[in-house]
PQR file of N, CA, C, O and H, with PARSE charges and radii, in Angstrom:
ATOM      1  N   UNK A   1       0.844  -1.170   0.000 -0.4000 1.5000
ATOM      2  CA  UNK A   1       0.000   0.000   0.000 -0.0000 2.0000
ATOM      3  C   UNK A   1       0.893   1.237   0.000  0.5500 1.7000
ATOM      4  O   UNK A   1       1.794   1.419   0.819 -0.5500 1.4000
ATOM      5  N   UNK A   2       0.558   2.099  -1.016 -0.4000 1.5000
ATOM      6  CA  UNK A   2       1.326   3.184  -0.652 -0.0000 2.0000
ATOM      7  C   UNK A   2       0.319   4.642  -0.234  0.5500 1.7000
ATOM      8  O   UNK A   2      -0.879   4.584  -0.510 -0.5500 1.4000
ATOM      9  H   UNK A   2      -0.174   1.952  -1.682  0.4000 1.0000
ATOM     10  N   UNK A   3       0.778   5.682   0.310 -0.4000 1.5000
ATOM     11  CA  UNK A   3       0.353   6.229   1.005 -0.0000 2.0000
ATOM     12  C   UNK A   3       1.156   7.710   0.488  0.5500 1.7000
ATOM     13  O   UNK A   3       2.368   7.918   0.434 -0.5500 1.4000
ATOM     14  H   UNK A   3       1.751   5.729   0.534  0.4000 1.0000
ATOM     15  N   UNK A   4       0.003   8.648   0.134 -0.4000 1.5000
ATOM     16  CA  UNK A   4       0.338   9.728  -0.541 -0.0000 2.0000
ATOM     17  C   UNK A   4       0.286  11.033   0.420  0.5500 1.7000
ATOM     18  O   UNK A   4      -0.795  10.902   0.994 -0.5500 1.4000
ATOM     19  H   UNK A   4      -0.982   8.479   0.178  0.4000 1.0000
ATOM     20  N   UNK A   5       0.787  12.023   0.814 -0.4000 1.5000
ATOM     21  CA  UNK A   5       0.507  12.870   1.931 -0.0000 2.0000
ATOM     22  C   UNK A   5       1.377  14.194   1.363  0.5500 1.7000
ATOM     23  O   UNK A   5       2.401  14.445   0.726 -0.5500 1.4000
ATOM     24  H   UNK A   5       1.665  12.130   0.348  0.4000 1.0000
ATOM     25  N   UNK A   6       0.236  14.877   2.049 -0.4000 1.5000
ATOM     26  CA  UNK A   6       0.664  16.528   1.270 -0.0000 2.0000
ATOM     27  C   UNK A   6       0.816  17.610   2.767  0.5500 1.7000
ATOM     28  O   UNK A   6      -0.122  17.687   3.561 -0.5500 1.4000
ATOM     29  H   UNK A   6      -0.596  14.673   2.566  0.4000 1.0000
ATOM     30  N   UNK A   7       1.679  18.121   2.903 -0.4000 1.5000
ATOM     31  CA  UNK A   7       2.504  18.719   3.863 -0.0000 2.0000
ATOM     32  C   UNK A   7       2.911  20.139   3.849  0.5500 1.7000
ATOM     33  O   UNK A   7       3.586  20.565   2.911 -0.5500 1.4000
ATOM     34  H   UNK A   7       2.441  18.058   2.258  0.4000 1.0000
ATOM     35  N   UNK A   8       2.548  20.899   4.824 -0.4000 1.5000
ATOM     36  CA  UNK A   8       2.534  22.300   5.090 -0.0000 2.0000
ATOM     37  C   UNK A   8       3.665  22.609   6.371  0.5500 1.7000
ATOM     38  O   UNK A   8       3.670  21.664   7.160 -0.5500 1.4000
ATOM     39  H   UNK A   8       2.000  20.553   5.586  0.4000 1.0000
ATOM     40  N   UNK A   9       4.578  23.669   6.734 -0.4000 1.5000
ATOM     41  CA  UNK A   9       5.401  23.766   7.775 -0.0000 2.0000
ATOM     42  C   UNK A   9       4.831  23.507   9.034  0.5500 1.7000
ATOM     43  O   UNK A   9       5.289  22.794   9.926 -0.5500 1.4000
ATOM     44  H   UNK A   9       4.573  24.436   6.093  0.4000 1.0000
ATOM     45  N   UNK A  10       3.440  24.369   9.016 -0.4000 1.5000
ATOM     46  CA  UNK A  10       2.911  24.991  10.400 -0.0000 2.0000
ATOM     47  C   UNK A  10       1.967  23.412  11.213  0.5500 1.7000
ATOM     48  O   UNK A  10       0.998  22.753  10.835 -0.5500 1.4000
ATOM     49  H   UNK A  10       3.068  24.949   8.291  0.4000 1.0000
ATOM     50  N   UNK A  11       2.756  23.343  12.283 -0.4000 1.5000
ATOM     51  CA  UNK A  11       2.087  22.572  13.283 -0.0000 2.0000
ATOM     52  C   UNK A  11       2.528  21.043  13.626  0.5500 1.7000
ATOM     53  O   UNK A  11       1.988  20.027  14.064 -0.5500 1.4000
ATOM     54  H   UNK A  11       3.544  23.878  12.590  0.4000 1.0000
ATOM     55  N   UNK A  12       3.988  21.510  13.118 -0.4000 1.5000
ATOM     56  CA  UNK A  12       4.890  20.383  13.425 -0.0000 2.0000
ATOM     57  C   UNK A  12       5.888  20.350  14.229  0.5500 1.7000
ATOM     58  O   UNK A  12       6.927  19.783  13.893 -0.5500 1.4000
ATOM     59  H   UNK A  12       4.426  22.335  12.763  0.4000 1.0000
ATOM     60  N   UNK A  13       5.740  20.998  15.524 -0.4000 1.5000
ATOM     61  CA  UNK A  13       7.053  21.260  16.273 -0.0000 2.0000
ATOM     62  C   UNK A  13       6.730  20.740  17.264  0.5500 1.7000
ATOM     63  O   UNK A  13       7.465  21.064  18.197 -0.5500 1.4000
ATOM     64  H   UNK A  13       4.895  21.459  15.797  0.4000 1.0000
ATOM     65  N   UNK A  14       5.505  19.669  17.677 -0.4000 1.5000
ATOM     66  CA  UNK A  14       4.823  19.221  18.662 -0.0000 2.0000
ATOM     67  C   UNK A  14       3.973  17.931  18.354  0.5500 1.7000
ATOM     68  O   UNK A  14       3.250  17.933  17.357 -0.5500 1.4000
ATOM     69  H   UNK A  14       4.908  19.406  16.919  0.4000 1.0000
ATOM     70  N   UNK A  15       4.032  16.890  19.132 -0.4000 1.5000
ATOM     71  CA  UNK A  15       3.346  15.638  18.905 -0.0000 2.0000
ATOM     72  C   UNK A  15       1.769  16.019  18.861  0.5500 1.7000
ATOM     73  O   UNK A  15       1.572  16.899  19.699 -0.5500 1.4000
ATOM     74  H   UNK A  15       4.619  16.888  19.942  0.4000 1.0000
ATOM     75  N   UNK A  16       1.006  15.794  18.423 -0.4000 1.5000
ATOM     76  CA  UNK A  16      -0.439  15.465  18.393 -0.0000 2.0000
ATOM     77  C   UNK A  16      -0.801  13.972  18.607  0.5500 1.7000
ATOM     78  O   UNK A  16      -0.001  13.069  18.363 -0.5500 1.4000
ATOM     79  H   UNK A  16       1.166  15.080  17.742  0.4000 1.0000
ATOM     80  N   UNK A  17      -2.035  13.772  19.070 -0.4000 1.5000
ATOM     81  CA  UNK A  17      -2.650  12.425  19.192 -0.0000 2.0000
ATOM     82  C   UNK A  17      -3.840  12.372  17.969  0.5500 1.7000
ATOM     83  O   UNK A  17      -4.842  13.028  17.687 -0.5500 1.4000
ATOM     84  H   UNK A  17      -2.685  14.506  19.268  0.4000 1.0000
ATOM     85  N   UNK A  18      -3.163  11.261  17.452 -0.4000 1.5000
ATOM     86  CA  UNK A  18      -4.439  11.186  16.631 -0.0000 2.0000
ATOM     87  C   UNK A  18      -4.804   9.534  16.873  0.5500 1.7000
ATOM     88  O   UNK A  18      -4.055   8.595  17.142 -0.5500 1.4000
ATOM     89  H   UNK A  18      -2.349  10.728  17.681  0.4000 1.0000
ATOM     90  N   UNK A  19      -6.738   9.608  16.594 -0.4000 1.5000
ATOM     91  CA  UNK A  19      -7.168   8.561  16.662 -0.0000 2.0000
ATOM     92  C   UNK A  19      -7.769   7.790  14.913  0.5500 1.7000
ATOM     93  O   UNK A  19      -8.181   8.248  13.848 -0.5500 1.4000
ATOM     94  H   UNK A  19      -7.346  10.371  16.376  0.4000 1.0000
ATOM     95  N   UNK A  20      -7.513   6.543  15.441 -0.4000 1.5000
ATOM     96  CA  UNK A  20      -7.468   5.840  14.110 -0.0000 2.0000
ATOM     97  C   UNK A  20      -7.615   4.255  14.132  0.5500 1.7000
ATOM     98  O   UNK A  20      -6.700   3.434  14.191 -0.5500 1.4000
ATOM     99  H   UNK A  20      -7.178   6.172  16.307  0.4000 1.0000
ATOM    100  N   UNK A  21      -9.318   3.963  14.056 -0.4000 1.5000
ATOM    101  CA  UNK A  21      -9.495   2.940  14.104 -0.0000 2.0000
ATOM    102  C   UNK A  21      -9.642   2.471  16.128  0.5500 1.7000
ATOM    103  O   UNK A  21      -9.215   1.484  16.728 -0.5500 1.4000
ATOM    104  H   UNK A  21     -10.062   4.629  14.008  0.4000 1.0000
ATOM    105  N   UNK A  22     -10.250   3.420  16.522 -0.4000 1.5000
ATOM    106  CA  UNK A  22     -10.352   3.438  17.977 -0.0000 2.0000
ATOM    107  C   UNK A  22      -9.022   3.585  18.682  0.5500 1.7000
ATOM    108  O   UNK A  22      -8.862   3.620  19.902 -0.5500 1.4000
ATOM    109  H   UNK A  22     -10.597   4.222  16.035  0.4000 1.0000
ATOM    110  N   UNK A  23      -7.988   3.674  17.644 -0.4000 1.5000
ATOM    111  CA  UNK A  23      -6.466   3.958  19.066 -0.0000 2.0000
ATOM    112  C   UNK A  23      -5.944   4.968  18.288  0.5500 1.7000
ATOM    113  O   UNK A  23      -6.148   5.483  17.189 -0.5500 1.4000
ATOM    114  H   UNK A  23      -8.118   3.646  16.653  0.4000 1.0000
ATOM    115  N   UNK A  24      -4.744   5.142  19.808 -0.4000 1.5000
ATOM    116  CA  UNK A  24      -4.182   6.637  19.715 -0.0000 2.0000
ATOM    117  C   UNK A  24      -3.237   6.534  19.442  0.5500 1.7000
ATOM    118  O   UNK A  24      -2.585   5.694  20.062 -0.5500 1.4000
ATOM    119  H   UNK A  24      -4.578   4.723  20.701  0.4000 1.0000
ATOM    120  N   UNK A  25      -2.528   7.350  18.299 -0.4000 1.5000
ATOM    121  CA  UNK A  25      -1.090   7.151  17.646 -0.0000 2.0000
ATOM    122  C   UNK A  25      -0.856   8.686  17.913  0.5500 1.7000
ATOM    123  O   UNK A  25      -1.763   9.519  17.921 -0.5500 1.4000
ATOM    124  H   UNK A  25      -3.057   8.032  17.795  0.4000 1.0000
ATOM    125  N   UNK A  26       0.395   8.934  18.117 -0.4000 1.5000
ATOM    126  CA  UNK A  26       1.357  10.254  18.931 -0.0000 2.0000
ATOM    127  C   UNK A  26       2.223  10.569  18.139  0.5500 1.7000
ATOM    128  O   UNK A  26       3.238   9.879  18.238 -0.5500 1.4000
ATOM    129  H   UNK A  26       1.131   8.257  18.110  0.4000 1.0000
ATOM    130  N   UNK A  27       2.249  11.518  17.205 -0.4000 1.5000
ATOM    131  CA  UNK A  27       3.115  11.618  16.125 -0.0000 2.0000
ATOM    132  C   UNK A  27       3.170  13.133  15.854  0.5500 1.7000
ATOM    133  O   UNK A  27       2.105  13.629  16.220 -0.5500 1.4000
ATOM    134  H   UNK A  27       1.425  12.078  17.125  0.4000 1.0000
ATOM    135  N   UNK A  28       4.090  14.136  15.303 -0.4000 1.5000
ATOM    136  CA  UNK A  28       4.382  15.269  15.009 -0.0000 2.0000
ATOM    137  C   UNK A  28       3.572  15.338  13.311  0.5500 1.7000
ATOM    138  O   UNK A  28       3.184  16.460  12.986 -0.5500 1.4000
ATOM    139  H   UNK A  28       4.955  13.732  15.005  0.4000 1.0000
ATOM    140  N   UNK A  29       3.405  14.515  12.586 -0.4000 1.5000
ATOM    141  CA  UNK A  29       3.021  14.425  11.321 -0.0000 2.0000
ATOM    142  C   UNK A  29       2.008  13.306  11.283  0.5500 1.7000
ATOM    143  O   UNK A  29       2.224  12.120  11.534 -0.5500 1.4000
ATOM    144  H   UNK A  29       3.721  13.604  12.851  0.4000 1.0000
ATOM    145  N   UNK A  30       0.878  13.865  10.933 -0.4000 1.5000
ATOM    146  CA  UNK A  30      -0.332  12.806  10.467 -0.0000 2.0000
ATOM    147  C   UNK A  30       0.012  11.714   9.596  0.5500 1.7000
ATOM    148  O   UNK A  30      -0.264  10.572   9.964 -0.5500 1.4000
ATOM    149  H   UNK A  30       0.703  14.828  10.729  0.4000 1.0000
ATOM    150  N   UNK A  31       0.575  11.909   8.500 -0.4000 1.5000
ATOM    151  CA  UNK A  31       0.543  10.946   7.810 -0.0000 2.0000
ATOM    152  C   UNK A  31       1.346   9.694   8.651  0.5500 1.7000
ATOM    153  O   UNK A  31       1.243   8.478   8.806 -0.5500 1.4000
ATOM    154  H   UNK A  31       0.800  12.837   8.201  0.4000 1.0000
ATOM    155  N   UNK A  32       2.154  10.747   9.058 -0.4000 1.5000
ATOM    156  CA  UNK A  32       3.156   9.094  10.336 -0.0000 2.0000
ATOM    157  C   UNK A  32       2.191   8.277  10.976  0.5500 1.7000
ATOM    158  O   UNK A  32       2.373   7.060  10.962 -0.5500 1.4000
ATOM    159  H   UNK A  32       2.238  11.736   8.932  0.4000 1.0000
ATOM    160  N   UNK A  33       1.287   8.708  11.483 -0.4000 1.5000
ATOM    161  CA  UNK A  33       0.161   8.226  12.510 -0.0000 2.0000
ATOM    162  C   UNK A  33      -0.579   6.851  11.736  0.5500 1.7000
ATOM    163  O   UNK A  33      -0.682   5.685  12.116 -0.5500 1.4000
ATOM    164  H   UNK A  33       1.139   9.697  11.494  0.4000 1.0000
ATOM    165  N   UNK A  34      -0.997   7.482  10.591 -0.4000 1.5000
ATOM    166  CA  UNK A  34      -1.780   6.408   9.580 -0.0000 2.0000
ATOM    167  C   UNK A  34      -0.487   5.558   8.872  0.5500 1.7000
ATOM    168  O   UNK A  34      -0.675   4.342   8.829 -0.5500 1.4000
ATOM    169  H   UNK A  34      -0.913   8.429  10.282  0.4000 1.0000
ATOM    170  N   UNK A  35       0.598   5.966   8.399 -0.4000 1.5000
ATOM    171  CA  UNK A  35       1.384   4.305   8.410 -0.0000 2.0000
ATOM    172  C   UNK A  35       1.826   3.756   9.217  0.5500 1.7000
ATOM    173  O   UNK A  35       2.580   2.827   8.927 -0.5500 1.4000
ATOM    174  H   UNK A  35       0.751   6.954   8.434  0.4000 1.0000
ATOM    175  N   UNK A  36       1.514   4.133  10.862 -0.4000 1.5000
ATOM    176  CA  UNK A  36       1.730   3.182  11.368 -0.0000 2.0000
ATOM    177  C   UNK A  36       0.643   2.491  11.827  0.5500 1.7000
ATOM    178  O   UNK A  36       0.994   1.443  12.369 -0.5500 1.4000
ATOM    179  H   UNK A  36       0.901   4.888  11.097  0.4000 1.0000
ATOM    180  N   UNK A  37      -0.270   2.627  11.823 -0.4000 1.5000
ATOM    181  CA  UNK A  37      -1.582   2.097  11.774 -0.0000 2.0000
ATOM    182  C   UNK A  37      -1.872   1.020  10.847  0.5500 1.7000
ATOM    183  O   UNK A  37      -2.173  -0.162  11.015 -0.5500 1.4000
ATOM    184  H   UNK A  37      -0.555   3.478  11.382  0.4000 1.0000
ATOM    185  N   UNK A  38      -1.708   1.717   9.865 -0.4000 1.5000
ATOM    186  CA  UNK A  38      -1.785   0.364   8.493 -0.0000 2.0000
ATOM    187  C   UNK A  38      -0.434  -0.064   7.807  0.5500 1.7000
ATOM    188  O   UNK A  38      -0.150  -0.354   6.645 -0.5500 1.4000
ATOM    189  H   UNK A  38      -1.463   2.677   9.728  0.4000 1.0000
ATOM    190  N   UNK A  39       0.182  -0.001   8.805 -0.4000 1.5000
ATOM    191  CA  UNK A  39       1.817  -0.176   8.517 -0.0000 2.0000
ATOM    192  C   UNK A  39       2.197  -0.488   7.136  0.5500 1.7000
ATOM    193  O   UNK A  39       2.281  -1.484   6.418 -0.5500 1.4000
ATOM    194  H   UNK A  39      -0.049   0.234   9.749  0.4000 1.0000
ATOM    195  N   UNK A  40       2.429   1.011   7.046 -0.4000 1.5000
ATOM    196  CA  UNK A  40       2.254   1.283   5.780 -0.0000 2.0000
ATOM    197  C   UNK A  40       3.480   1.607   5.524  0.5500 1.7000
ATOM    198  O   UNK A  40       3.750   2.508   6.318 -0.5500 1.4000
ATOM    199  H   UNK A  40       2.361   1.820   7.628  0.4000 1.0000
ATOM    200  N   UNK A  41       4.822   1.281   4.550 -0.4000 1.5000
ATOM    201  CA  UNK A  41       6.225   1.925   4.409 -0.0000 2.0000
ATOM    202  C   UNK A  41       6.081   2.479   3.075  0.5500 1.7000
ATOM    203  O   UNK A  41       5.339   3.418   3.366 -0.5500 1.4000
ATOM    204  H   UNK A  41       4.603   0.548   3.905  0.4000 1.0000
ATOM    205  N   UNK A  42       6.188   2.539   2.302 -0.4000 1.5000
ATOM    206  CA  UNK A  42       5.767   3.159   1.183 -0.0000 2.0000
ATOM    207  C   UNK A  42       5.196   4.462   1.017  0.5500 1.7000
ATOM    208  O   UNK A  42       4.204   4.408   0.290 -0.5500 1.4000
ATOM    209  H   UNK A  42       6.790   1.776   2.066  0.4000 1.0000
ATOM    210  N   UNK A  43       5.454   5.572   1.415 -0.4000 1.5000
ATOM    211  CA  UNK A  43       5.156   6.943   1.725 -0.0000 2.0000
ATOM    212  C   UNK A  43       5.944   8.114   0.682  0.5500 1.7000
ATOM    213  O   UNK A  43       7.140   8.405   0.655 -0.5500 1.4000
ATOM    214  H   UNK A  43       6.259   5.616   2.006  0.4000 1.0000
ATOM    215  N   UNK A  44       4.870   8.631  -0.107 -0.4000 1.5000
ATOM    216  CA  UNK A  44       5.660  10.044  -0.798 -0.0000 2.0000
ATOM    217  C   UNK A  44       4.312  11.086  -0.320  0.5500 1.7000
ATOM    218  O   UNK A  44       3.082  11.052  -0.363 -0.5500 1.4000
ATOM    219  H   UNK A  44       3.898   8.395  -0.084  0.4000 1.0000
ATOM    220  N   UNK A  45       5.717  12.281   0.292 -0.4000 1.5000
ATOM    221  CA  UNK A  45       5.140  13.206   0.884 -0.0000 2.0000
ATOM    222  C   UNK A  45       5.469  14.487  -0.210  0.5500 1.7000
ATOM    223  O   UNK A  45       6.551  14.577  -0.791 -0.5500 1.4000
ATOM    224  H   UNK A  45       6.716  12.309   0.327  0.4000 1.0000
ATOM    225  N   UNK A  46       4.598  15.241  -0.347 -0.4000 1.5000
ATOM    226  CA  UNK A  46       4.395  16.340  -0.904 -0.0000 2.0000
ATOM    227  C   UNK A  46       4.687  17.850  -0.646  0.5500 1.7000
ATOM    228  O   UNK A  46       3.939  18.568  -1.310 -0.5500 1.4000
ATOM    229  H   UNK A  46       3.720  15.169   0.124  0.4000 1.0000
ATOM    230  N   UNK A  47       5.425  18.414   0.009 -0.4000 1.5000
ATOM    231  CA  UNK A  47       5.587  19.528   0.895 -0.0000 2.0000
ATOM    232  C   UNK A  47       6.073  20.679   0.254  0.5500 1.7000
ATOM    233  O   UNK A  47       6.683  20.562  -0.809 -0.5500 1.4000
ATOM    234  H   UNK A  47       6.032  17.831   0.548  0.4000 1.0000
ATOM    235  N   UNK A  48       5.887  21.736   0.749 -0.4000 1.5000
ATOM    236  CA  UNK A  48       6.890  22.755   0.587 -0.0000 2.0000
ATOM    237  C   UNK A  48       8.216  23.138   0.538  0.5500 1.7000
ATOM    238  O   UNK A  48       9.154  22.341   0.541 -0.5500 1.4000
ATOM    239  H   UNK A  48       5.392  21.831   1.612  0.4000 1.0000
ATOM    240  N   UNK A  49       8.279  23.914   0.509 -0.4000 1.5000
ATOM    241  CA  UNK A  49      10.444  24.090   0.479 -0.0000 2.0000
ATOM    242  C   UNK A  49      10.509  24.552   1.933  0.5500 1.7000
ATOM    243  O   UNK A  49      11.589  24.352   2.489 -0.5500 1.4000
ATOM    244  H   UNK A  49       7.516  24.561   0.506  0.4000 1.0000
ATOM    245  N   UNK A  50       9.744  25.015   2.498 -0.4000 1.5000
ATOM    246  CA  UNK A  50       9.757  25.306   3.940 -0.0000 2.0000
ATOM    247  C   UNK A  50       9.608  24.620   4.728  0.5500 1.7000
ATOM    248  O   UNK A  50       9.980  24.832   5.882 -0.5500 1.4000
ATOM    249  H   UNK A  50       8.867  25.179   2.047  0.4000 1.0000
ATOM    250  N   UNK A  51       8.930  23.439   4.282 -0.4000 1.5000
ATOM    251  CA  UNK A  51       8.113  22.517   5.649 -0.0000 2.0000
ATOM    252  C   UNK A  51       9.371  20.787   5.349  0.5500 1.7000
ATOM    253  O   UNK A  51       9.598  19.823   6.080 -0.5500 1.4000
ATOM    254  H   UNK A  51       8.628  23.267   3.344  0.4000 1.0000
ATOM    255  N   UNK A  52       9.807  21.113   4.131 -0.4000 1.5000
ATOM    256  CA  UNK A  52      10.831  19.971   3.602 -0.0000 2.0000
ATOM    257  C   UNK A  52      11.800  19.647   4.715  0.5500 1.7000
ATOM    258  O   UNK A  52      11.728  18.521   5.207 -0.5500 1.4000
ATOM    259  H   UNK A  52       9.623  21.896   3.537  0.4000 1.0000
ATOM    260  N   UNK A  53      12.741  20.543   5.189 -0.4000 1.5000
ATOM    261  CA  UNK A  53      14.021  20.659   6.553 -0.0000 2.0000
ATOM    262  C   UNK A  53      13.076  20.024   7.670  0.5500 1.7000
ATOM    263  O   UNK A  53      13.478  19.250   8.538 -0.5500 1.4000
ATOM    264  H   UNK A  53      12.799  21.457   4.789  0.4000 1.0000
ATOM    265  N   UNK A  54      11.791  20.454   7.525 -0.4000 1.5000
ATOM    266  CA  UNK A  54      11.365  19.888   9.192 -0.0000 2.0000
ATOM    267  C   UNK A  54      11.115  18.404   9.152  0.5500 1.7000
ATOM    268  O   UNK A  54      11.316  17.662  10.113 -0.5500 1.4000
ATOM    269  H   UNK A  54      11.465  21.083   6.819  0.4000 1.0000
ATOM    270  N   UNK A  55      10.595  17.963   7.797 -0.4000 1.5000
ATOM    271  CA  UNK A  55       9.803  17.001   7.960 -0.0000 2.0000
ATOM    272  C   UNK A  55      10.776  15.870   7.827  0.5500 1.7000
ATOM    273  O   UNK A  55      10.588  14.787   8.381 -0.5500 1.4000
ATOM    274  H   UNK A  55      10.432  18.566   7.016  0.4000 1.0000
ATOM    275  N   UNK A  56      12.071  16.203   6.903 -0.4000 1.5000
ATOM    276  CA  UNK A  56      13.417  15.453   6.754 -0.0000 2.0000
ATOM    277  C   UNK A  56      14.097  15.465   8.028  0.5500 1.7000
ATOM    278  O   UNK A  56      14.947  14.583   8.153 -0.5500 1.4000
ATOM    279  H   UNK A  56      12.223  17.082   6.453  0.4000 1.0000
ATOM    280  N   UNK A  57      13.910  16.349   9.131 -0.4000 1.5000
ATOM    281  CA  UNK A  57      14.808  16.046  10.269 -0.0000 2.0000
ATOM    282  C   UNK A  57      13.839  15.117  11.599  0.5500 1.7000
ATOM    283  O   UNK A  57      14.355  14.506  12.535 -0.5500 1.4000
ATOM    284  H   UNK A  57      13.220  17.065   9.030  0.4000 1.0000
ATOM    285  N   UNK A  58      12.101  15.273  11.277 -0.4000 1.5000
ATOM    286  CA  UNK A  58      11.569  14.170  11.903 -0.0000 2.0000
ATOM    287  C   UNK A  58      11.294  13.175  11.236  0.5500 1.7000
ATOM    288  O   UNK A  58      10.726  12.421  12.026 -0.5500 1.4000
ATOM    289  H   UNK A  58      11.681  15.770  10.517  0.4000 1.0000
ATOM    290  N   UNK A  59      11.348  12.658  10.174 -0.4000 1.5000
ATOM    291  CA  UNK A  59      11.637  11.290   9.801 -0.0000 2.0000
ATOM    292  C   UNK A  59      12.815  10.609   9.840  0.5500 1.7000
ATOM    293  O   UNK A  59      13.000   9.417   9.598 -0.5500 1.4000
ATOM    294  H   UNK A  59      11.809  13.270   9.531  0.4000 1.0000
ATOM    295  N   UNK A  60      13.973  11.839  10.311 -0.4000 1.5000
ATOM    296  CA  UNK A  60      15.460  11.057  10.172 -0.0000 2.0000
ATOM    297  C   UNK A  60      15.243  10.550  11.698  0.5500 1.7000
ATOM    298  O   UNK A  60      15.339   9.384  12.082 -0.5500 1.4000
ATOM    299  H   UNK A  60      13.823  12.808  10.507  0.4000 1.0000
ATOM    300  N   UNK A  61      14.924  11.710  12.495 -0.4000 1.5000
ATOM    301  CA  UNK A  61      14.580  11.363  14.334 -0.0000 2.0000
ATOM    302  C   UNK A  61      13.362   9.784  14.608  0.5500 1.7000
ATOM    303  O   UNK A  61      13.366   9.072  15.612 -0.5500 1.4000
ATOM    304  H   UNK A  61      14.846  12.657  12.184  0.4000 1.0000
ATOM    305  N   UNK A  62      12.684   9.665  13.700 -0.4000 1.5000
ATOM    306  CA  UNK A  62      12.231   8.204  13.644 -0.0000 2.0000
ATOM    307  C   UNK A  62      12.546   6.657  13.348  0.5500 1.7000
ATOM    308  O   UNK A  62      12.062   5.682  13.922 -0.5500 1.4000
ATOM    309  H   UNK A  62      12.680  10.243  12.884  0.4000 1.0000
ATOM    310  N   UNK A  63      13.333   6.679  12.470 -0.4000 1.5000
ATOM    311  CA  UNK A  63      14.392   6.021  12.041 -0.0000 2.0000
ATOM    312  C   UNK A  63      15.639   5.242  13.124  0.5500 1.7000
ATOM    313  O   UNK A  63      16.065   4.093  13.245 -0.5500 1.4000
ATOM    314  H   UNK A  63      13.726   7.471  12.003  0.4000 1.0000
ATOM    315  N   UNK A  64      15.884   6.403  13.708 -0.4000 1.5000
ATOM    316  CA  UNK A  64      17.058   5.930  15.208 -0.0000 2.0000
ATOM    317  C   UNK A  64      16.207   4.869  16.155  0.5500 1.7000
ATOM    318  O   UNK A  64      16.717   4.408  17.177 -0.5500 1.4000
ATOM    319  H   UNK A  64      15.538   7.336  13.609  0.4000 1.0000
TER
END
């Protein structure tokens, strides 16, 4: 399954809870929330030139 997600800077400097499928996944980026839910690896994200640095330094911080 791949999993398509479109990405803006603002509102990523802080975990959110999101629910999905009755449970709670804790993630700085939504789309993170839903592949791990439907464990999903296959992910192209769509972003800005602004929101690109953030979203490349919390997916590198997930990874470890």
């Amino acid at each position: 399954m791949r999993l398509i997600a479109t990405m803006g800077a603002s509102g990523i400097d802080k975990k959110h809870k999101y629910i999905i499928d009755n449970k709670v996944y804790e993630s700085e980026l939504s789309f993170m929330a839903l592949a791990k839910a439907y464990n999903i690896e296959d992910i192209i994200v769509i972003g800005t030139s602004k929101s690109e640095e953030k979203i490349t330094s919390i997916l590198e911080s997930h990874q470890n």
